[in-house]
C-alpha positions as CSV (number, residue, x, y, z in Angstrom):
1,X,-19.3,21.1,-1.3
2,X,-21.1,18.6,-3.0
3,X,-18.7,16.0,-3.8
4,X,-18.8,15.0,-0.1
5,X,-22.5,15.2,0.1
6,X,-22.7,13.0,-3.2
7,X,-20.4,10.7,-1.6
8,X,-22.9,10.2,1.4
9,X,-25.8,9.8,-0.6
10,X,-24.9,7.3,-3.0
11,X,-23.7,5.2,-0.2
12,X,-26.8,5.5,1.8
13,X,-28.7,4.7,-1.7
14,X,-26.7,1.8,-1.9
15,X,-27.3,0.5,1.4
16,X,-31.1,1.2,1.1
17,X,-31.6,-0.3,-2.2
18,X,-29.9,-3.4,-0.8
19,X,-32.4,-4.2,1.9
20,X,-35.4,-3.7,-0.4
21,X,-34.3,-7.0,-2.3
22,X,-32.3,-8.7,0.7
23,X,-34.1,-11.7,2.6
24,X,-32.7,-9.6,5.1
25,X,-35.3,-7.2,5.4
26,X,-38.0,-10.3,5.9
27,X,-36.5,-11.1,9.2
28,X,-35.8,-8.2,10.7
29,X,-38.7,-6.0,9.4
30,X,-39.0,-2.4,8.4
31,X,-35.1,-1.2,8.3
32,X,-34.4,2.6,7.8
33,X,-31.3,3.8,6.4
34,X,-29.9,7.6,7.6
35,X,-27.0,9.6,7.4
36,X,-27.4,11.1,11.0
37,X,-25.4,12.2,13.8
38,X,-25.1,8.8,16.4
39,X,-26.2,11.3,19.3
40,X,-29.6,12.3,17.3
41,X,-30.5,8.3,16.7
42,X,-33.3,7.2,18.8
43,X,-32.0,4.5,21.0
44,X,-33.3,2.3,24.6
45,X,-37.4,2.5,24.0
46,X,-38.1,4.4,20.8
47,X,-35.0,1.8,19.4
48,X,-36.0,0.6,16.0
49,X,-34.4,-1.3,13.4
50,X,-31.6,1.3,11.6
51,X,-28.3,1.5,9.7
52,X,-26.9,5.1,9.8
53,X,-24.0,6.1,8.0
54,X,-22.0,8.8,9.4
55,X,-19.2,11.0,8.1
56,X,-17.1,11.4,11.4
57,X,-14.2,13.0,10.2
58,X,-12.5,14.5,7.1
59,X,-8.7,14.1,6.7
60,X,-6.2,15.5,4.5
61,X,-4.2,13.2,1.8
62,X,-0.7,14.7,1.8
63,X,0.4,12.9,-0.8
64,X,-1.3,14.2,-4.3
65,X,2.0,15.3,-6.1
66,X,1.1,12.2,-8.4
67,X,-2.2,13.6,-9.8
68,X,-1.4,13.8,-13.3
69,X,-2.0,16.8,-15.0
70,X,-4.0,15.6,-18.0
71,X,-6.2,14.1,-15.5
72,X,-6.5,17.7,-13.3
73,X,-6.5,19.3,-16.8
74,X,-10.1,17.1,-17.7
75,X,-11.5,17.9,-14.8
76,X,-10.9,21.6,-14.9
77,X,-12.5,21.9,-18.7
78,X,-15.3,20.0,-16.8
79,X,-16.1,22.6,-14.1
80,X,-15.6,24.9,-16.8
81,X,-12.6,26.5,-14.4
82,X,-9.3,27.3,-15.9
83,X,-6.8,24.8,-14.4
84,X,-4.9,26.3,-10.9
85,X,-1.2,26.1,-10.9
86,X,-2.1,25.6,-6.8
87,X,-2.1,21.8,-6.0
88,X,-5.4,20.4,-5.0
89,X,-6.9,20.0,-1.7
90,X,-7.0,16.2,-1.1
91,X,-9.9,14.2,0.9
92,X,-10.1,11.0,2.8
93,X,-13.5,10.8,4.0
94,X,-14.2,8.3,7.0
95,X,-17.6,6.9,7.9
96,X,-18.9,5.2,10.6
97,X,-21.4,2.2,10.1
98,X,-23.5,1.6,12.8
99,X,-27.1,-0.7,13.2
100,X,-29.4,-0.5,15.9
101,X,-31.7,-2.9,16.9
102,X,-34.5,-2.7,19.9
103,X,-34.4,-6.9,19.6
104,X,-32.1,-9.9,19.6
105,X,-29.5,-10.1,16.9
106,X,-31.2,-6.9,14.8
107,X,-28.1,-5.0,15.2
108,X,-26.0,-7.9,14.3
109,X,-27.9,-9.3,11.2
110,X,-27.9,-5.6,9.9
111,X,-24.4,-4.8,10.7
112,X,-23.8,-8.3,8.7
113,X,-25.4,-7.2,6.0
114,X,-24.1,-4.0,5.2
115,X,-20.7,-4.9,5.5
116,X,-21.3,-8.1,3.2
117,X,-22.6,-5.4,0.8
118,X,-20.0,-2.9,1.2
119,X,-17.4,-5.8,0.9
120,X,-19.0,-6.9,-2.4
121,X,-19.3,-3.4,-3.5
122,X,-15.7,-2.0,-3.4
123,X,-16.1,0.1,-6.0
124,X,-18.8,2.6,-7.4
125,X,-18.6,3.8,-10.9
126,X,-20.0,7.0,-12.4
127,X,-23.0,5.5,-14.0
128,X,-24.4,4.5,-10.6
129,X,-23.7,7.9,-9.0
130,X,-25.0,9.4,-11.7
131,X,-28.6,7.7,-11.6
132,X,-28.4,7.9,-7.7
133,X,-27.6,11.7,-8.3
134,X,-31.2,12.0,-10.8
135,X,-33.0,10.1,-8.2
136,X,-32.0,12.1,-5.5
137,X,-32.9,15.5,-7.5
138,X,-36.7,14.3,-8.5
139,X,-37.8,12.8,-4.6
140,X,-37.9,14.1,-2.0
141,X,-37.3,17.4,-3.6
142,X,-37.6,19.4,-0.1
143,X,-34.6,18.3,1.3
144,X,-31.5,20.3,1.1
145,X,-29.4,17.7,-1.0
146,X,-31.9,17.5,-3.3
147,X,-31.9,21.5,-4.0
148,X,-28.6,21.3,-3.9
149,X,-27.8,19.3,-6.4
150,X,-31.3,20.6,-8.8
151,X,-28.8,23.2,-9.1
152,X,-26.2,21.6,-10.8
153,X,-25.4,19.5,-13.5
154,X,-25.8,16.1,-12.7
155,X,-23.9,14.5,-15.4
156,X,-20.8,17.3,-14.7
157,X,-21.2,16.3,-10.9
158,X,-21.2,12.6,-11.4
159,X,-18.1,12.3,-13.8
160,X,-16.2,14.3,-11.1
161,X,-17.2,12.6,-8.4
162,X,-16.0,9.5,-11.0
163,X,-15.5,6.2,-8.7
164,X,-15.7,5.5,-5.3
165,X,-13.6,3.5,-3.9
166,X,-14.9,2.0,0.2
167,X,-12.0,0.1,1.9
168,X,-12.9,-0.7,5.9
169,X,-10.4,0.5,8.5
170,X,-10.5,-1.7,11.1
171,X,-10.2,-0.3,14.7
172,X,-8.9,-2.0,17.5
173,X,-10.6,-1.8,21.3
174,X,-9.3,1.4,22.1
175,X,-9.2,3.6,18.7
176,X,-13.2,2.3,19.2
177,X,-13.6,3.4,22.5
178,X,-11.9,6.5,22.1
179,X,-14.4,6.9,18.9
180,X,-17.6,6.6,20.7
181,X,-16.7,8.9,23.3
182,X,-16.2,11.5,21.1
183,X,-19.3,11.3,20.0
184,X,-21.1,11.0,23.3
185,X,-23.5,8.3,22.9
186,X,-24.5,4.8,23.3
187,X,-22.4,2.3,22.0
188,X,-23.8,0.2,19.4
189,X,-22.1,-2.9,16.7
190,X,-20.0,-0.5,14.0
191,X,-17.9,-0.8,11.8
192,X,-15.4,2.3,10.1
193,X,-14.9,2.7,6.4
194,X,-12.7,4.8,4.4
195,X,-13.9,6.6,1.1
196,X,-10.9,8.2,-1.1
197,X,-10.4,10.8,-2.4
198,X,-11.7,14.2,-3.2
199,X,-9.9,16.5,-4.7
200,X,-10.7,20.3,-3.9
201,X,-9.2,22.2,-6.9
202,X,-8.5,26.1,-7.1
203,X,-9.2,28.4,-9.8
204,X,-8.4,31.4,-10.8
205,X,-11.9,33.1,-9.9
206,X,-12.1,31.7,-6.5
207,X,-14.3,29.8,-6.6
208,X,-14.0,26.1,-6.3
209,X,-14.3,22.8,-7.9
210,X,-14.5,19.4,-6.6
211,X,-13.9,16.0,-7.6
212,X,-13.0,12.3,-6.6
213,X,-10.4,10.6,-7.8
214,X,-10.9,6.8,-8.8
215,X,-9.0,5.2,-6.5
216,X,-7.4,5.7,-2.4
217,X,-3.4,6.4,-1.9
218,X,-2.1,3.5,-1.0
219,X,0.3,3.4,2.5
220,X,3.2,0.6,3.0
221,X,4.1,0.3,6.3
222,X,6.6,-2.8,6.5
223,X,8.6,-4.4,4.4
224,X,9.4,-8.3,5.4
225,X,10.9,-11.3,4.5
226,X,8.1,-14.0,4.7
227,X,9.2,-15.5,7.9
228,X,10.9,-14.5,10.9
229,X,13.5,-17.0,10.3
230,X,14.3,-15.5,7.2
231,X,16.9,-12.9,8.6
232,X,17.8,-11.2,5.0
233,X,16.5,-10.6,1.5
234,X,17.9,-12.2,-1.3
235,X,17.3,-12.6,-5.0
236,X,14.3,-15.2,-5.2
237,X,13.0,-14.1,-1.5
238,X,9.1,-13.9,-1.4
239,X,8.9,-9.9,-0.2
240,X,6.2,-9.3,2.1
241,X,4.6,-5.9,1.7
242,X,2.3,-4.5,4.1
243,X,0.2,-1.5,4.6
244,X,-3.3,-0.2,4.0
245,X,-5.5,0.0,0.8
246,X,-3.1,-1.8,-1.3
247,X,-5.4,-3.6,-3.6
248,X,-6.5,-1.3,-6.4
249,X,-8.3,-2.5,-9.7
250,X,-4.6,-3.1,-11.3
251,X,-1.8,-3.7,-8.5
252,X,2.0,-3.4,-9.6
253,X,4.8,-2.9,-7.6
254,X,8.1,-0.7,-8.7
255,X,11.4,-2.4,-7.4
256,X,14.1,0.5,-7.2
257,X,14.8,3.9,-9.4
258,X,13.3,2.6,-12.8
259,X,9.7,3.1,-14.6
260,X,9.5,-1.1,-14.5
261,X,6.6,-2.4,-12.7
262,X,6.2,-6.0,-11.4
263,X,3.1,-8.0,-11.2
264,X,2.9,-9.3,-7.8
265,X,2.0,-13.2,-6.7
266,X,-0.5,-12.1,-4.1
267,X,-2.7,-9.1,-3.3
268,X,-4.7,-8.5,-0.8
269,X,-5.5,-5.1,1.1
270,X,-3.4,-5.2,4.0
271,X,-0.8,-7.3,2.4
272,X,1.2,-7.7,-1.3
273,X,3.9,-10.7,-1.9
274,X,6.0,-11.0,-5.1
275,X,9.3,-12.8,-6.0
276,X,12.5,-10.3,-5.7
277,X,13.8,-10.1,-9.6
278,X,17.1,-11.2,-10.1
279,X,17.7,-8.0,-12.3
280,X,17.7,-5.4,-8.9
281,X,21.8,-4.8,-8.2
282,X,22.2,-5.5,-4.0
283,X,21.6,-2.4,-2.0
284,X,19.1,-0.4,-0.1
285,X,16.2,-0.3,-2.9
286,X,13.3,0.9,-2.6
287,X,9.6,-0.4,-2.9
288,X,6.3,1.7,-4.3
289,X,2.7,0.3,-5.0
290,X,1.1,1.5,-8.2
291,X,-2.8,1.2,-8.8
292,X,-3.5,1.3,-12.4
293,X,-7.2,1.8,-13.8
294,X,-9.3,-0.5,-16.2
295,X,-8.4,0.8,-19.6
296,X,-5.2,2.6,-18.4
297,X,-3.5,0.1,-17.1
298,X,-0.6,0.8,-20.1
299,X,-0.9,4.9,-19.6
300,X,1.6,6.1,-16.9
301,X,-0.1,9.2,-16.6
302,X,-2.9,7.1,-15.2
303,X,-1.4,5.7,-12.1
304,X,-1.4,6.4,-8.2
305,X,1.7,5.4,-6.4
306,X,2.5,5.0,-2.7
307,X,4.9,6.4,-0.7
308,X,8.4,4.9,-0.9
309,X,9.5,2.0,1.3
310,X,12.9,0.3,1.8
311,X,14.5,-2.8,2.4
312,X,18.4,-4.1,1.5
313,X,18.9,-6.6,-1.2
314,X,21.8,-8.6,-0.1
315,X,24.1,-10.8,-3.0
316,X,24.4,-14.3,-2.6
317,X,27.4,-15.9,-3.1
318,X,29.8,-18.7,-3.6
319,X,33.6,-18.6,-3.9
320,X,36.8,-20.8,-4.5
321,X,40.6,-19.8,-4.2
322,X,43.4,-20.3,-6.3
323,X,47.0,-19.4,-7.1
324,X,47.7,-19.7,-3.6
325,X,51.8,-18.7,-3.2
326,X,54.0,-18.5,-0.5
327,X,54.2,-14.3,0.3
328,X,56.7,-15.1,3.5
329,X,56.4,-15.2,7.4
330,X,54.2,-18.3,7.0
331,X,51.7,-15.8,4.7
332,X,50.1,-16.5,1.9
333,X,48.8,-14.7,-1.4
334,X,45.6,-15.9,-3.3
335,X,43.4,-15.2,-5.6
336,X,39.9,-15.6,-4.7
337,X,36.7,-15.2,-6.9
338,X,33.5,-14.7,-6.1
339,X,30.4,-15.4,-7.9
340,X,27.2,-12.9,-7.0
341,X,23.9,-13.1,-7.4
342,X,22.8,-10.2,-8.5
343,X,25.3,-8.4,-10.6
344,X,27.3,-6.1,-9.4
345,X,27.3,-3.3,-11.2
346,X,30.4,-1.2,-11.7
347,X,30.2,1.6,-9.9
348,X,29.3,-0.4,-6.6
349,X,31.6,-0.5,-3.7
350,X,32.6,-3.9,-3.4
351,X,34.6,-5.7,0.0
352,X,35.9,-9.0,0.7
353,X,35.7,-10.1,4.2
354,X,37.3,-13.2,5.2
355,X,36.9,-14.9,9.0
356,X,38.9,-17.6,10.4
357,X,36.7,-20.9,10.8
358,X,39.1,-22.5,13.5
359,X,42.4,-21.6,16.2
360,X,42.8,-20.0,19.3
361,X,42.7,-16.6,17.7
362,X,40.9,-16.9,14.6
363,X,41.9,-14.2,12.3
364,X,39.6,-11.8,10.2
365,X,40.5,-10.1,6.8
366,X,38.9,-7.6,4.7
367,X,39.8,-6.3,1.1
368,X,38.5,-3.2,-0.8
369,X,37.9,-4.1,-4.3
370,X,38.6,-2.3,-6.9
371,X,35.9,-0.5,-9.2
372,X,35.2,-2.7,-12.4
373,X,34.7,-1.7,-15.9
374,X,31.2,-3.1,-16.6
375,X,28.9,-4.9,-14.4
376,X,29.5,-8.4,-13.5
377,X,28.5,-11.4,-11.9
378,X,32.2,-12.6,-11.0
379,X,35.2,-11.2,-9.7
380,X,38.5,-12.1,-8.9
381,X,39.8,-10.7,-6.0
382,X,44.0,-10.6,-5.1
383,X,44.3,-10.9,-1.4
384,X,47.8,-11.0,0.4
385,X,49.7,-11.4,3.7
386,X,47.0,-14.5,4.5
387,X,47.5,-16.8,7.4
388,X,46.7,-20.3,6.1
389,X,43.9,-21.6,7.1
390,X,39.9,-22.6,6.0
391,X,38.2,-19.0,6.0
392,X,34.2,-18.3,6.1
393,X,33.3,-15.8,2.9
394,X,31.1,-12.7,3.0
395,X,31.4,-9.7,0.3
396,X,29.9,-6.7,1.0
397,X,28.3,-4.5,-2.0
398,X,26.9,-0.6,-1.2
399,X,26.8,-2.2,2.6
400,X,24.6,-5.1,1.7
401,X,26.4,-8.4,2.8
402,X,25.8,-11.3,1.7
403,X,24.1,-14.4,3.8
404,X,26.2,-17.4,5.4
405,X,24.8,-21.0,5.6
406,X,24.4,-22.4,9.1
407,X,24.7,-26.1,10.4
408,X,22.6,-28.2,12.3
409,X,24.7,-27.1,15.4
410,X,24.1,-23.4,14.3
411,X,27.6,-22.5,13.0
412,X,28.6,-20.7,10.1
413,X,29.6,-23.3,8.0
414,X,30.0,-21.8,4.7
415,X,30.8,-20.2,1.8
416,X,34.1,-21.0,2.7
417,X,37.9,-21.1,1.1
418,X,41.0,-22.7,2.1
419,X,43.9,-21.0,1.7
420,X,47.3,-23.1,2.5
């Protein structure tokens, strides 16, 4: 499949063409680049100075229902294969980047170097693979890559291959460890990079096509408040998304079941904030990253979205009492409204929950209110059969309840109504 070997050798170009007019090269000396096995590198006396770049496993991307079908449509009339009704085979490719070195700090100046390059690199358009692609086809012309792609078109291959897009994947200790003794070798300074995605496309001949999309799936894997002291979500709140491969050329962020997307405050790979709209209603919502493409960013049809996260919204709110009346047996009736942040909107299911501040047996309450005819900000709420008394304030909407203030001593010490 050529798409994968494409991949390789444009990123070994890359790497190879960056030492020729690096200072780097100057003080280490003659660097080679490969694309080898780790176990087949020369190591202890015949050691020389080396980057190799190995592809050390090939994983499947589940999620490709959001491969548009204008794009997979393009792509077919370019491989001259009529388009599958079969989803495509998707492709995370995962490298390992590892220098050698037979003297002090060779293997760490290298290892620098590529991953400074890589890092200022994140994204390889068509136009580079494609002269990488002619270059590889007219030296060298014994190897098998270079036959290989001889064969083929190289402007076809290159505008399927379209953009790479590197992101490292940063292993701790063990996922290291447990690397390098898979591969049965001597441990040497690496680092792991992720290349996304190809795209392995059915047609109706058998045979097959291949492809790689612009940019990597993005994964969220928490959603947080920004601090730990922060104990709930509110309109305002700075949400915290993290996850892997994030960042994309054009980062936006949906906010519950609409086609709206956000731009956020901050974005970074591992990590997205933005301010929670006040236009959300307070319930379980959830949370999707959208990359968009340079010159696509207004084309839905264009975009790759995570998977779908949650977190609960909860309403703010302040309240205040009146038309308090006498309802007998030292009771009360009231009428009690509440001002949210966000809206409610009609259909929610709203409750009133009221808790004694003081007494030997503080009291609790809680009131079902009834459905409203539009979407509102403030309701009044009839509650009966009170004890009198100074009553912290809660609502609940869809299950989200709403925040209470606390003191310097750590009490609850509001919203609160009086009711006597």
């Amino acid at each position: 499949m050529l798409s994968i070997a494409a991949v390789t050798a444009v990123l070994k170009v890359l790497l190879e063409n960056g030492l020729v007019s690096d200072p780097i090269a100057a003080s280490v000396g003659d660097v080679i680049v490969t694309a080898l096995p780790p176990d087949r590198i020369s190591v202890e006396a015949d050691e020389r100075a080396q980057l190799n770049l190995f592809l050390y496993q090939v994983t499947q991307n589940r999620n490709v229902d959001w491969v548009s079908q204008e794009f997979r449509s393009r792509h077919s009339r370019i491989n001259g294969n009529p388009r599958s009704l079969t989803p495509p085979l998707a492709l995370d490719l995962h490298y390992l980047l590892t220098a050698y070195g037979a003297k002090d700090f060779q293997a760490e100046l290298l290892l620098g170097y590529a991953m400074h390059l890589l890092h200022k690199t994140p994204a390889i358009t068509s136009d580079i693979i494609e002269n990488t692609l002619i270059n590889a086809s007219t030296t060298n012309t014994s190897s098998a890559f270079s036959q290989a792609v001889a064969s083929v078109s190289v402007s076809d291959l290159a505008e399927q291959v379209g953009q790479i897009k590197l992101t490292p994947e940063f292993f701790n200790m063990e996922e290291t460890s447990k690397l390098w003794s898979a591969l049965q070798t001597h441990y040497r300074p690496s680092a792991t990079y992720l290349a996304s995605m190809v795209l392995i496309e059915s047609s109706n001949d058998n045979s097959e096509s291949s492809y790689m999309m612009p940019l990597s799936q993005p994964n969220i894997e928490q959603i947080t408040p920004p601090t730990k002291t922060d104990q709930m979500i509110v309109v305002g709140t700075t949400l915290v998304i993290r996850g892997k491969r994030l960042r994309g050329e054009i980062t936006r962020v949906r906010l519950g079941n609409t086609e709206t997307l956000i731009v956020p405050q901050d974005v970074k790979e591992t990590q997205i904030s933005l301010l929670v709209p006040p236009d959300l209603y307070a319930s379980v919502q959830g949370v999707q990253v959208v990359h968009l493409t340079m010159g696509n960013a207004e084309q839905t049809d264009h975009l790759v979205e995570s998977n779908i996260a949650a977190f609960v919204l909860h309403p703010t709110i302040t309240a205040f009492v009146a038309q308090v009346e006498n309802s007998g047996d030292n009771l009360r009736a009231a009428e009690i409204t509440v001002k949210f942040q966000p809206k409610v909107g009609k259909t929610q299911r709203v409750v009133l929950l009221l808790n004694e501040v003081a007494g030997d047996s503080p009291v609790a309450y809680s009131f079902f209110v009834a459905p409203r005819t539009q979407d509102t900000d403030a309701i009044t709420i009839p509650v009966k059969n009170v004890k009198p008394g100074t009553y912290i304030v809660r609502a609940r909407v869809d299950g989200a309840e709403s925040p209470l203030h606390k003191n310097q001593s750590g009490e609850h010490d509001s919203p609160q109504v009086t009711i006597l």
